[in-house]
Backbone as CSV, one residue per row, in Angstrom:
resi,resn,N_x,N_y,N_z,CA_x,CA_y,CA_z,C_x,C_y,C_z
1,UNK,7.688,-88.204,21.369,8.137,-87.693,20.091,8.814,-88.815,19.323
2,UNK,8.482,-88.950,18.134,9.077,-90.040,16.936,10.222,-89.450,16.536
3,UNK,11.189,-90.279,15.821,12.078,-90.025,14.803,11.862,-88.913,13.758
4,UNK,10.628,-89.390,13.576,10.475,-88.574,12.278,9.910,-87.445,12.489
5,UNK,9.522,-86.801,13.470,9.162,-85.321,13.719,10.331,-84.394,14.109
6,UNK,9.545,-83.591,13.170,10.651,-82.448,12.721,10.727,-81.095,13.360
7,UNK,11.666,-80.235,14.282,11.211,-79.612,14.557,12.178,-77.955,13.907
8,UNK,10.989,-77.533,13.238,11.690,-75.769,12.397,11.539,-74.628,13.208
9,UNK,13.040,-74.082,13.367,12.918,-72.904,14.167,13.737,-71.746,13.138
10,UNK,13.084,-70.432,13.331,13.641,-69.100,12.780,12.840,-68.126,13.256
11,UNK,13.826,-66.997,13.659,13.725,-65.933,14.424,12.451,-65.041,13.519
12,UNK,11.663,-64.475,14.308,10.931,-63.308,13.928,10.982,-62.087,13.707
13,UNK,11.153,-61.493,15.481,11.815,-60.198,15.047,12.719,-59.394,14.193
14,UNK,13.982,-60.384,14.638,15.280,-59.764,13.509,15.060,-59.789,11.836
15,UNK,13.615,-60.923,11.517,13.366,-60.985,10.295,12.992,-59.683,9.870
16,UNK,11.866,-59.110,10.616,11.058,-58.421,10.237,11.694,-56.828,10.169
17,UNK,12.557,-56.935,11.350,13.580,-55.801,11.598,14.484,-55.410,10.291
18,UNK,15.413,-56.667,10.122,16.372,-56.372,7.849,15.687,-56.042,7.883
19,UNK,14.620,-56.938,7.083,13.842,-56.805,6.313,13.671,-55.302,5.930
20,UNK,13.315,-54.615,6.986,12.246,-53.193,7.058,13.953,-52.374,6.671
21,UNK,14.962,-52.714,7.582,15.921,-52.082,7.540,16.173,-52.343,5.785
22,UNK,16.338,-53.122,4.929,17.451,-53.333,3.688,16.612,-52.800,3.162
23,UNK,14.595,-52.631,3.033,13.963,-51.757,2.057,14.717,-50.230,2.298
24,UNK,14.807,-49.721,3.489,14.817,-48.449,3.431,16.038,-47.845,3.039
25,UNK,17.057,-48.846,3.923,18.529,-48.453,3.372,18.569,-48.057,1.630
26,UNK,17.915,-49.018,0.801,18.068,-49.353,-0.862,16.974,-48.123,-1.052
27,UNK,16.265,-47.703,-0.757,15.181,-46.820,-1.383,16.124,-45.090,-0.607
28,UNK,16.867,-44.841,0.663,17.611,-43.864,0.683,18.641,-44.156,-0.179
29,UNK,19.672,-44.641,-0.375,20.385,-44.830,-1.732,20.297,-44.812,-3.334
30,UNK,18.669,-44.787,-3.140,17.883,-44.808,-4.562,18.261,-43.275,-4.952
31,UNK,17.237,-42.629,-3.583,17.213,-41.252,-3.748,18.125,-40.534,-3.763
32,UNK,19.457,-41.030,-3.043,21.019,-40.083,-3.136,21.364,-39.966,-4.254
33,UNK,21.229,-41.374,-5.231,21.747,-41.685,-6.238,21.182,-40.444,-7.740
34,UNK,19.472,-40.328,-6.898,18.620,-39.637,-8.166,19.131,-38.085,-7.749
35,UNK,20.115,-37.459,-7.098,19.860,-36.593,-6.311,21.931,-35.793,-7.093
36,UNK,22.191,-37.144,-7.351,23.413,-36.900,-7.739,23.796,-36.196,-9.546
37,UNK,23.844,-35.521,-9.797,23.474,-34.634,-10.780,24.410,-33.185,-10.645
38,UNK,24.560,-33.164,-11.872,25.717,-32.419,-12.161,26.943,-32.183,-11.872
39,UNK,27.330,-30.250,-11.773,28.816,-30.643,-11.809,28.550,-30.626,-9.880
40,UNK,30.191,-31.065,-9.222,30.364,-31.114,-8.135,30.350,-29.667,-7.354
41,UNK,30.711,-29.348,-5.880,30.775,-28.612,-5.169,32.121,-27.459,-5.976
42,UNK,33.112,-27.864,-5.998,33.931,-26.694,-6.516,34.029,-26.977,-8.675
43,UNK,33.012,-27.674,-8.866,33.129,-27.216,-10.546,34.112,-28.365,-10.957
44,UNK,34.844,-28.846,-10.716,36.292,-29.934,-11.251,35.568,-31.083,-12.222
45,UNK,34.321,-31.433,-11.659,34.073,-32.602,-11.926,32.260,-32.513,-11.983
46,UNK,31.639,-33.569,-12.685,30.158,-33.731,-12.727,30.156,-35.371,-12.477
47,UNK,29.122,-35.373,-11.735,28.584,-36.679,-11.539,27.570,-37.316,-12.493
48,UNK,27.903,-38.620,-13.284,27.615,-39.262,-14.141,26.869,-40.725,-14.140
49,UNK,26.129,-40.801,-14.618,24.869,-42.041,-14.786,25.932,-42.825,-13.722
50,UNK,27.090,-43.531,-13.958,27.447,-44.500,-13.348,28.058,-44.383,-12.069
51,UNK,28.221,-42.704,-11.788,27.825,-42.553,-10.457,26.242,-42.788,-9.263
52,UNK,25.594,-42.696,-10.445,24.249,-42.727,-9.644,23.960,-44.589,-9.441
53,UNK,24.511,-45.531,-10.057,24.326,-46.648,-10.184,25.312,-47.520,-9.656
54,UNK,26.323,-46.658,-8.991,27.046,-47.101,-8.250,26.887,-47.107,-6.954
55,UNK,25.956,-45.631,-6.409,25.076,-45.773,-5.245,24.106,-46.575,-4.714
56,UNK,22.820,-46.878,-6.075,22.920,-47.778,-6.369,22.699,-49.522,-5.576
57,UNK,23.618,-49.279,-6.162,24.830,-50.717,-5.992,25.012,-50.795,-4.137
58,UNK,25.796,-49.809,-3.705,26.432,-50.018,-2.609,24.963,-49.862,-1.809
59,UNK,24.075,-49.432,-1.893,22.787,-49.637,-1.474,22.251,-51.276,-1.330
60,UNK,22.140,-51.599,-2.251,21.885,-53.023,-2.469,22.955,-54.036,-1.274
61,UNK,23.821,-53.689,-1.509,25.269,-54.355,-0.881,24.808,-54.364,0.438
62,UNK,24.470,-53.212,0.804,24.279,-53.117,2.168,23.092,-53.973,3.013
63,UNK,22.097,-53.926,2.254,20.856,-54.265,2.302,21.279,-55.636,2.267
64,UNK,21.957,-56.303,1.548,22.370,-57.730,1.498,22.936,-58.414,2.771
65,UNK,23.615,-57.352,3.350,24.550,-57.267,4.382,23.542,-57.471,6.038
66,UNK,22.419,-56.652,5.719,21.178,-56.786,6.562,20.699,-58.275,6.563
67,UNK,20.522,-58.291,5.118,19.767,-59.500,5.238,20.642,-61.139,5.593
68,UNK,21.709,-61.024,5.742,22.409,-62.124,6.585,22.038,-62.377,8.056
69,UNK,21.739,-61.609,8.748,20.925,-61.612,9.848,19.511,-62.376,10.037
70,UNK,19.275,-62.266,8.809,18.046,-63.363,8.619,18.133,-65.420,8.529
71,UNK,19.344,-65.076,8.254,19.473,-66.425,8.175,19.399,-67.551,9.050
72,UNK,19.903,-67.282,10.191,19.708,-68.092,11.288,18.402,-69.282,11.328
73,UNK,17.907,-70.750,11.508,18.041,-71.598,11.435,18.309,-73.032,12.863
74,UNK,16.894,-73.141,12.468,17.456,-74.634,13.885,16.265,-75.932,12.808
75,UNK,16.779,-76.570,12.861,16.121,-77.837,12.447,16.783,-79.044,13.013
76,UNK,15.151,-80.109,13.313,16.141,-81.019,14.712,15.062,-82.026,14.718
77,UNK,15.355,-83.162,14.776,14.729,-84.403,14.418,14.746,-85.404,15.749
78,UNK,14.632,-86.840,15.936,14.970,-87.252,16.785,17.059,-88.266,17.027
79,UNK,16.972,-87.691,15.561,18.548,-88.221,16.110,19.547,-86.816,15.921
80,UNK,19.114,-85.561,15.265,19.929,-84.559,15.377,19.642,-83.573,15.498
81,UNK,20.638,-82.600,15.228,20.218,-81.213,15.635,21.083,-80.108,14.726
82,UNK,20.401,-79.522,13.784,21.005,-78.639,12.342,20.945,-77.257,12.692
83,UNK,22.181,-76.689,13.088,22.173,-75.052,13.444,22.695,-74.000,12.439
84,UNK,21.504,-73.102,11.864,22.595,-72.233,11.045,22.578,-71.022,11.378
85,UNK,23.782,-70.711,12.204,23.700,-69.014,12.521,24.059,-67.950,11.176
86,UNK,24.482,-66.903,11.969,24.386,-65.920,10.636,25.732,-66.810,9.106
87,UNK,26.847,-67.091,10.209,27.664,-67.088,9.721,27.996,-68.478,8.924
88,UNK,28.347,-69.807,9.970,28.258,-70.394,10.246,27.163,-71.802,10.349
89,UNK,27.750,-72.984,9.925,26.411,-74.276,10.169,27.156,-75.273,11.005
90,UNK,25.885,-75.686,11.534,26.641,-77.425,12.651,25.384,-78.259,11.786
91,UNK,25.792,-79.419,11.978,25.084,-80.605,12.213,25.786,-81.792,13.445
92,UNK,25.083,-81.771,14.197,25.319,-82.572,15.282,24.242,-83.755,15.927
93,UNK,24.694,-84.681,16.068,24.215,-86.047,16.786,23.840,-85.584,17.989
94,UNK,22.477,-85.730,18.710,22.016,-85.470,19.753,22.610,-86.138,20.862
95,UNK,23.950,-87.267,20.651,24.910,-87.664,21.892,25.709,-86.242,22.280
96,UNK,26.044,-86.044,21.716,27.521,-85.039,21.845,26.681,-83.707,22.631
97,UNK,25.039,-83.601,22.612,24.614,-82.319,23.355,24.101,-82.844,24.955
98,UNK,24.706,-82.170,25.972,24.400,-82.304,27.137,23.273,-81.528,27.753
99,UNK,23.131,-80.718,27.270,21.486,-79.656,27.599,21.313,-78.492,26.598
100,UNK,20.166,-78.135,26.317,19.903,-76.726,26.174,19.555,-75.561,27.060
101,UNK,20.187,-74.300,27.293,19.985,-73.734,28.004,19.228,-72.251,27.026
102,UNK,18.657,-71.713,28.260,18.248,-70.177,27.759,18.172,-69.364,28.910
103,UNK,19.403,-68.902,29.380,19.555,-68.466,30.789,18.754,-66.285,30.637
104,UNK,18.676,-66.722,32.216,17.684,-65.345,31.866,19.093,-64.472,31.770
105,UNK,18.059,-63.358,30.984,19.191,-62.097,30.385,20.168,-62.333,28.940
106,UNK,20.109,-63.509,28.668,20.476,-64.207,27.413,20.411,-63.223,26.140
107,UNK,20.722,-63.080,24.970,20.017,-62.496,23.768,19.362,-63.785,23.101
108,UNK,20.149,-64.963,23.627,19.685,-66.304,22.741,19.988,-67.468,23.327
109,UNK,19.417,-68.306,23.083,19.141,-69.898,23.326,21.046,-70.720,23.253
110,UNK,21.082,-71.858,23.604,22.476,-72.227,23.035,22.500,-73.876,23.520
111,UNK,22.910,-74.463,22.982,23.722,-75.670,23.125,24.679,-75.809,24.064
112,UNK,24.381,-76.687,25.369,26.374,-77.138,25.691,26.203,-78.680,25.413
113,UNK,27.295,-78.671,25.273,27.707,-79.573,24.115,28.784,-80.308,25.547
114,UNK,29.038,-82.002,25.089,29.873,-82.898,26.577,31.200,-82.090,26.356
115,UNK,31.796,-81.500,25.153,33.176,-80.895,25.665,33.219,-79.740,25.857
116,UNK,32.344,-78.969,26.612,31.966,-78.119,27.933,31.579,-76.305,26.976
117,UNK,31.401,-76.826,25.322,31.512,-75.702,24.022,30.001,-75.495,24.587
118,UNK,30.262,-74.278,23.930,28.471,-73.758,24.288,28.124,-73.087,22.528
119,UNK,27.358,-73.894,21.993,27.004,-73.286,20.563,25.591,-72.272,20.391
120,UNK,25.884,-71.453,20.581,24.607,-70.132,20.173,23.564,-70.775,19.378
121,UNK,22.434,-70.629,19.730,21.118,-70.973,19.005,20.755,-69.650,18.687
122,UNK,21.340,-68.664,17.673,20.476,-67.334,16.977,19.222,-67.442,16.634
123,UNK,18.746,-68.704,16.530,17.508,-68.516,15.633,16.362,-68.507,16.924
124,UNK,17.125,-68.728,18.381,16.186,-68.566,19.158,16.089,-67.002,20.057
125,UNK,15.739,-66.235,19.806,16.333,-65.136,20.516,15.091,-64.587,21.576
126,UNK,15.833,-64.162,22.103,15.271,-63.384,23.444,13.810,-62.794,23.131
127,UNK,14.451,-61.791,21.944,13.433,-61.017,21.357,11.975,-61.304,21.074
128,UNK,11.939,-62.591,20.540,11.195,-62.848,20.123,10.048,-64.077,21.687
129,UNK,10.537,-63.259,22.642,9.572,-63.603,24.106,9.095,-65.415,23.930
130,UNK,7.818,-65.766,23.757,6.874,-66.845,23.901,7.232,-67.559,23.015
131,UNK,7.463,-67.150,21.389,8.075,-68.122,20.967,9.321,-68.625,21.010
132,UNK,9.753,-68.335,21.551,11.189,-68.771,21.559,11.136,-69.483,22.795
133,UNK,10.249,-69.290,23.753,10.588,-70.420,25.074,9.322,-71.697,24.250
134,UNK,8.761,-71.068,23.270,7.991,-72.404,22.697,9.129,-73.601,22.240
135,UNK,9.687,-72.853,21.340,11.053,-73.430,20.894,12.219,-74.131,21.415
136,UNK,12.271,-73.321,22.435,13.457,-74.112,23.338,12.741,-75.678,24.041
137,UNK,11.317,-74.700,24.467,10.886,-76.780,24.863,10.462,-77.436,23.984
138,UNK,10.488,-77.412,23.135,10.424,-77.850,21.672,11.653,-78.867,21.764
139,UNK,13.000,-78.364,21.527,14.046,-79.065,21.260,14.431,-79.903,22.718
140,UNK,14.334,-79.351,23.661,14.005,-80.453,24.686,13.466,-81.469,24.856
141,UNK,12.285,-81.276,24.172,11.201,-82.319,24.366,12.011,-83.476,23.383
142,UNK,12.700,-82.956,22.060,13.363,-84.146,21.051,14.287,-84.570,22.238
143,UNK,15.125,-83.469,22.505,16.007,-84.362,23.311,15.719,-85.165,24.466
144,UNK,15.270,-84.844,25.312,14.785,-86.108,26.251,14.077,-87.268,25.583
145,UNK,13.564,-87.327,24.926,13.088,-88.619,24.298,14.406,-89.430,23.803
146,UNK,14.992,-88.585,22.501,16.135,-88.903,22.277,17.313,-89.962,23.790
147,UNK,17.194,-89.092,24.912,18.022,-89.575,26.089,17.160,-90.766,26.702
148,UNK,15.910,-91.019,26.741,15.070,-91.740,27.022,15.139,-92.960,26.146
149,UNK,15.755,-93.049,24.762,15.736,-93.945,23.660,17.159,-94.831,23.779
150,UNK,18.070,-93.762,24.374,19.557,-94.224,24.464,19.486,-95.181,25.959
151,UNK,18.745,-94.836,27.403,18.126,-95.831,28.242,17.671,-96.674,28.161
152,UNK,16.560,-96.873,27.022,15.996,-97.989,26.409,16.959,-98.852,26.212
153,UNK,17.748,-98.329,25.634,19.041,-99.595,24.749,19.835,-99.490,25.863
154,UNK,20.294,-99.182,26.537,21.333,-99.719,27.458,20.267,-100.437,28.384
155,UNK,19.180,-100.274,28.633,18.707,-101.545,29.641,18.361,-102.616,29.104
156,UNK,18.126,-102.610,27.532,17.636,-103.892,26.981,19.059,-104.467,26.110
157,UNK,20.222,-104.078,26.473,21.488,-104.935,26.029,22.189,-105.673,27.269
């Protein structure tokens, strides 16, 4: 593996999972919203356009809220390694990682790192079976070369 090969990882399942989840959430909120009409249960009060668009709204919100789950993210070259979980981003120098693991029973892939941190790889998940052990030897394969490159130079200094 060269420097310059690149390797892109993002989860499938959980994509496809929002995804399906934030349409339906926003299209039941559509319908609460169209559903909201007139006066209330004891008469006090009627529900008004900007009640229905406030549903709405918190529909959307939610659905947004789904779709953060999508984000997750691995991109990794031969000198680094770019993680973006849901929340959260690293960029890290392929010195500072001591292995990748994907231990069975896992939900996901992860980094340990030489000061003994273990950083979650979300974008590799369980779920998603074959590709994700494609993936994991994927980033192996950078890294041993990578460790193979750092040998090079300490035997030829």
């Amino acid at each position: 593996m060269s420097d310059t090969e690149l390797v892109r990882l993002k989860p499938r399942r959980i994509r496809v999972v929002c995804w399906s989840a934030a349409i339906v959430l926003v299209v039941v909120f559509a319908l609460v919203a169209t559903s909201l009409t007139g006066p209330t249960g004891d008469g006090y009060g009627s529900f008004q356009r900007g009640d229905q668009i406030a549903m709405i709204g918190l529909g959307i919100f939610g659905a947004l809220g789904f779709l953060l789950f999508t984000r997750p993210r691995i991109e990794a070259d031969g000198r680094r390694i770019r993680v973006r979980n849901v929340i959260s981003s690293y960029e890290l120098p392929w010195e500072v990682v001591r292995g990748i693991r994907f231990d069975r029973g896992a939900p996901w892939a992860s980094l340990e790192l030489h000061d003994d941190d273990l950083l979650p790889l979300i974008a590799l998940q369980a779920a998603d079976k074959e590709r994700a052990v494609d993936g994991v030897r994927a980033l192996r394969r950078l890294y041993e070369a990578h460790q193979a490159r750092l040998a090079e130079r300490a035997v030829g200094s």
